[in-house]
C-alpha positions in Angstrom: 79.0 -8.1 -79.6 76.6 -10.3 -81.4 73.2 -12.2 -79.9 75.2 -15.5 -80.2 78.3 -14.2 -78.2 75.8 -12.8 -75.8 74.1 -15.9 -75.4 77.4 -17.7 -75.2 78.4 -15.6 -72.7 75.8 -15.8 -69.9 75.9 -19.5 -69.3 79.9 -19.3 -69.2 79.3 -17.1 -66.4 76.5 -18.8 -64.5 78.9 -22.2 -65.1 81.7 -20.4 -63.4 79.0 -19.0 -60.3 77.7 -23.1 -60.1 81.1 -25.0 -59.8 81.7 -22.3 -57.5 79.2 -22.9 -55.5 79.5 -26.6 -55.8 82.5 -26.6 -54.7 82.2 -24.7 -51.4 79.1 -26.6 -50.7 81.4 -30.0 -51.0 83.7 -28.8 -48.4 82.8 -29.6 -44.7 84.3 -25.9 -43.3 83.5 -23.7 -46.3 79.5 -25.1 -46.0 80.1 -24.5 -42.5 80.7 -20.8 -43.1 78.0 -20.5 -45.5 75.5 -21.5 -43.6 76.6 -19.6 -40.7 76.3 -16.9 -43.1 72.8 -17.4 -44.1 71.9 -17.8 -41.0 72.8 -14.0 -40.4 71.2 -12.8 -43.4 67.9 -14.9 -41.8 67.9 -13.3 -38.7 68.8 -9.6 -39.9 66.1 -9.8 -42.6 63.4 -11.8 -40.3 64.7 -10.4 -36.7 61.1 -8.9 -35.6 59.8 -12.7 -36.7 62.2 -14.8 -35.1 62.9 -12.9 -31.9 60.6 -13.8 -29.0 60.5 -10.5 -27.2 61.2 -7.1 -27.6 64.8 -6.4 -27.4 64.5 -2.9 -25.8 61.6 -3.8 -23.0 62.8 -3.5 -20.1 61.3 -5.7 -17.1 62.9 -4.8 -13.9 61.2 -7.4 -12.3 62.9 -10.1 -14.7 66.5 -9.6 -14.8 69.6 -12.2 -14.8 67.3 -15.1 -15.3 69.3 -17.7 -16.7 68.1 -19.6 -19.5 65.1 -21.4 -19.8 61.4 -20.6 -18.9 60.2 -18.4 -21.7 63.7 -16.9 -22.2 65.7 -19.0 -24.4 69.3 -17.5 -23.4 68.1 -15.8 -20.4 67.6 -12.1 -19.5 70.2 -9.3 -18.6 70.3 -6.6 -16.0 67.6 -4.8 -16.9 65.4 -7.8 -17.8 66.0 -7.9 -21.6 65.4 -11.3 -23.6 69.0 -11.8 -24.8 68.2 -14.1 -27.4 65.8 -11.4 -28.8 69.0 -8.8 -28.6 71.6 -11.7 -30.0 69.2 -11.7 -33.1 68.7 -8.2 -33.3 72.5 -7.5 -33.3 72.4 -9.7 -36.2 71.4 -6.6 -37.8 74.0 -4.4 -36.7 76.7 -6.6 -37.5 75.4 -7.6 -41.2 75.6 -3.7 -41.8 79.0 -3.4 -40.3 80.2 -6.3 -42.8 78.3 -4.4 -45.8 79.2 -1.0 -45.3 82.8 -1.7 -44.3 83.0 -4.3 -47.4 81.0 -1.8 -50.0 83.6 1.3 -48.9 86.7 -0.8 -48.5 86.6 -3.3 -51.7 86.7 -0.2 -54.3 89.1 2.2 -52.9 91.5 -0.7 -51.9 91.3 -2.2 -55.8 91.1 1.2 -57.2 94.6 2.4 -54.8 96.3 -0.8 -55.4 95.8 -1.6 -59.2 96.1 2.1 -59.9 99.6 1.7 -58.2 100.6 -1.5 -59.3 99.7 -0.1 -63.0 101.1 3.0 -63.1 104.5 3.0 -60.6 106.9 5.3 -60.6 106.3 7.9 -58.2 102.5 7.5 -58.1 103.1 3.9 -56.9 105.9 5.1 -54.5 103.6 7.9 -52.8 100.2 5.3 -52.2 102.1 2.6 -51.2 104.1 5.3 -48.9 101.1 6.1 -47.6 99.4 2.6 -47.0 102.7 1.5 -44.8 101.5 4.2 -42.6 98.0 2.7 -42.4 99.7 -0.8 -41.7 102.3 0.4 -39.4 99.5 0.8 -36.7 97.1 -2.4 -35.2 93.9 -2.1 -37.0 92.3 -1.6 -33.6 94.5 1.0 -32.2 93.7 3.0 -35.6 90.2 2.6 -35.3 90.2 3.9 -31.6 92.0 6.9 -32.8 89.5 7.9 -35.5 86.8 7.0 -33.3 87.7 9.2 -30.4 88.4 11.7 -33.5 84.9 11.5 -34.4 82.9 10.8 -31.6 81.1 7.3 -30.3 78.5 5.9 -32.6 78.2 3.0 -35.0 78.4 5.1 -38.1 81.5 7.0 -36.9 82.7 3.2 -36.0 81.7 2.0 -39.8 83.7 5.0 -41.0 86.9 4.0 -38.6 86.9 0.4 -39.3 86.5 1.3 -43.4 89.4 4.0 -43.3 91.8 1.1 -41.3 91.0 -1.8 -43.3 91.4 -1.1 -46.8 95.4 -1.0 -47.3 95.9 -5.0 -47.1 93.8 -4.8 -50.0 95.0 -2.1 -51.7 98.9 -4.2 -51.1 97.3 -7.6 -52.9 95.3 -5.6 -55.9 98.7 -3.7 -56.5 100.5 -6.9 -56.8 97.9 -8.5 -58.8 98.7 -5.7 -61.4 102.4 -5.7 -61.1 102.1 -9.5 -62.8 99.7 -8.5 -65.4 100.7 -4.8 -66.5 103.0 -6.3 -68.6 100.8 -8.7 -70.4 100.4 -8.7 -74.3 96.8 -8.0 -73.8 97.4 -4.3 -71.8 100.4 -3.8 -74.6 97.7 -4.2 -76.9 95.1 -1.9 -75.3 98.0 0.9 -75.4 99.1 0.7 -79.0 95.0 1.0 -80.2 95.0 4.1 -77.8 93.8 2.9 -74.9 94.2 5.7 -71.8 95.5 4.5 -68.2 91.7 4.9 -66.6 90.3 2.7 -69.3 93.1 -0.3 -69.2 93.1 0.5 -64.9 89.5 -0.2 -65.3 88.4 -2.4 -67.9 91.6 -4.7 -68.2 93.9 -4.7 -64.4 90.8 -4.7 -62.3 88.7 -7.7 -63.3 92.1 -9.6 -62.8 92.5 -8.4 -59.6 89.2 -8.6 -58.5 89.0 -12.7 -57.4 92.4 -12.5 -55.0 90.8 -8.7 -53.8 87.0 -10.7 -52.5 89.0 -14.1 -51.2 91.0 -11.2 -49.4 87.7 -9.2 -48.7 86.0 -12.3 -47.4 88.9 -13.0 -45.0 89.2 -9.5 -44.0 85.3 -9.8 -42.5 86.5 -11.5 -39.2 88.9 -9.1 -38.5 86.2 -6.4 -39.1 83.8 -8.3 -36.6 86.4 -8.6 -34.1 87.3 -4.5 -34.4 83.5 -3.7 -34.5 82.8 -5.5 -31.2 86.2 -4.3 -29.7 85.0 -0.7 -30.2 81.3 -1.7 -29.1 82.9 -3.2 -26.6 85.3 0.1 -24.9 81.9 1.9 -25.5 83.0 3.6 -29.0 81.1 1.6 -31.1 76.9 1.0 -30.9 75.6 2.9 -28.2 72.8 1.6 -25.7 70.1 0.8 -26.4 71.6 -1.1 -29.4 72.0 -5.0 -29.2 75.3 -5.0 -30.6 77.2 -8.0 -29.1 80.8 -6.6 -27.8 78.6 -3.9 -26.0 76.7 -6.7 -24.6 79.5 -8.4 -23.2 80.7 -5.1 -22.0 77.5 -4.8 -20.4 77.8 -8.1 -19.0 80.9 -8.4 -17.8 80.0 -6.9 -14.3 77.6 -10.1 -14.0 79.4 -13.0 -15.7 80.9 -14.5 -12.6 77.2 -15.4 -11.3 75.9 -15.0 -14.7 77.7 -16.6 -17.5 75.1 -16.3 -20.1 75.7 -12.5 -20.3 78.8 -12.8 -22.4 79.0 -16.6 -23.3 76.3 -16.0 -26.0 77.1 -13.0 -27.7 81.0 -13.9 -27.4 79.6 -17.6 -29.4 78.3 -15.1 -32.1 81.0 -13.2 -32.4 83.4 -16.4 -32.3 80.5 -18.2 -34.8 80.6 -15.4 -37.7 84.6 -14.5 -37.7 85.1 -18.3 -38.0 82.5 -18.7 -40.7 84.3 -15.6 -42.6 87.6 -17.0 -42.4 86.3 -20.6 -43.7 84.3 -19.0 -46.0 87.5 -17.2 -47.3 90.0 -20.5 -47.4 87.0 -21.8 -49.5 86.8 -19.2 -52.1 90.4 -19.0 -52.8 90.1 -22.7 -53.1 87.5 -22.6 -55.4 89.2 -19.9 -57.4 92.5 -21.4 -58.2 92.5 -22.8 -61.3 94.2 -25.9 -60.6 91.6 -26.7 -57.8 88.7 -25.8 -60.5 90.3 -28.4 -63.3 90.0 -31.1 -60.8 86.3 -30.8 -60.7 
């Protein structure tokens, strides 16, 4: 490739990233959901900053105060700041969304344009095997490998990455089913080309914008299964702020103390919606008829 293709090539790209980002920014929901979003990042990179106590003091002599009077969302049982915990658990659940999304996003591609590529038996076998994976609620899976496991939040990462990658894996596979026969991969085949190298360098990067819009949408769902484990005590365990063990927590209180579980059942309700906006957004912004409008 030659310094003027190369120099050609980077502003396509950054083009591409701004209209992108143009257009979710123009959309009421989708800017919604990114700044929802950011907000996260903020308060899981700045948590020690932004949170007004320490989220693991206990003050027996301060508990269930309701909001107000140096305690912005009140306290809990054992006298916790709950605001200080809700941004905390910011950090717990950013992880969840990067560790599920970094373990799920490549074997889900890699399975389903692998499939979709090669067929035949190969595709009959994984795509056997993913309507196992389906055939089950993504939370009744989860529960199974967690109690397979043990409680903890990395076996609950693991659980939740092991139950969500086959919708993926179903999308990339049909992504490659329409482009496998393409003059471009007919091409690749007659200079040589082996299946890992067209699998890789030609049916991925096609599959790849329908696999994050997918991804993206996918989050909620995560966040949902996350606190639903936290939540039946499988997930985060105490002390951790994670928010569906805090409304687990909680829950014993919430009839004389709402603020227990309304705020970290607002976060939870907050990010899955931002996710799914987010998502509606992206595949938006990545269909080529909405892009030529711009």
């Amino acid at each position: 490739m030659s310094a003027r293709t190369q120099t050609l090539t980077a502003p396509a790209w950054l083009g591409t990233l701004s209209r992108i980002a143009l257009f979710l920014l123009r959309s009421p929901t989708s800017a919604f959901g990114l700044l929802v979003l950011a907000l996260l990042i903020v308060s899981a990179l700045f948590a020690p900053l932004i949170a007004t106590h320490d989220p693991y003091v206990q003050n027996l002599a301060n508990t269930l105060k309701a909001p107000g009077n140096g305690h912005l969302f009140g306290t809990d049982e054992l006298g916790r700041d709950i605001f200080s915990r809700l941004i905390f658990g910011a950090r717990i659940t950013l992880s969840i969304i990067f560790l599920v999304s970094i373990i799920v996003g490549p074997i889900g591609l890699g399975i389903g344009a692998t499939s979709g590529y090669l067929g035949g038996k190969v595709d009959m076998v994984m795509m056997r095997i993913t309507d196992i994976f389906l055939s089950f609620p993504s939370l009744i899976l989860s529960l199974a490998f967690v109690a397979a496991l043990g409680p903890s939040l990395n076996n609950a990462i693991i659980a939740i990455a092991l139950t969500a990658w086959p919708p993926i894996a179903r999308l990339a596979r049909a992504e490659a089913m329409t482009v496998r026969s393409a003059d471009y991969i007919a091409a690749a085949r007659l200079q040589g080309a082996s299946a890992t190298r067209i699998i890789v360098k030609s049916i991925m990067p096609m599959c790849l914008p329908s696999v994050l819009i997918r991804l993206t949408l996918n989050m909620a769902t995560v966040i949902l299964t996350a606190a639903g484990l936290g939540f039946l005590g499988l997930g985060a365990q105490p002390p951790l702020p994670e928010w569906g063990a805090m409304i687990a927590t909680g829950r014993r209180y919430m009839l004389d103390n709402w603020w227990l579980v309304t705020f970290p059942g607002l976060a939870i309700l907050c990010v899955s919606l931002a996710f799914n906006l987010l998502g509606d957004g992206l595949r938006d912004a990545l269909d080529p008829k909405q892009m030529n409008r711009r």
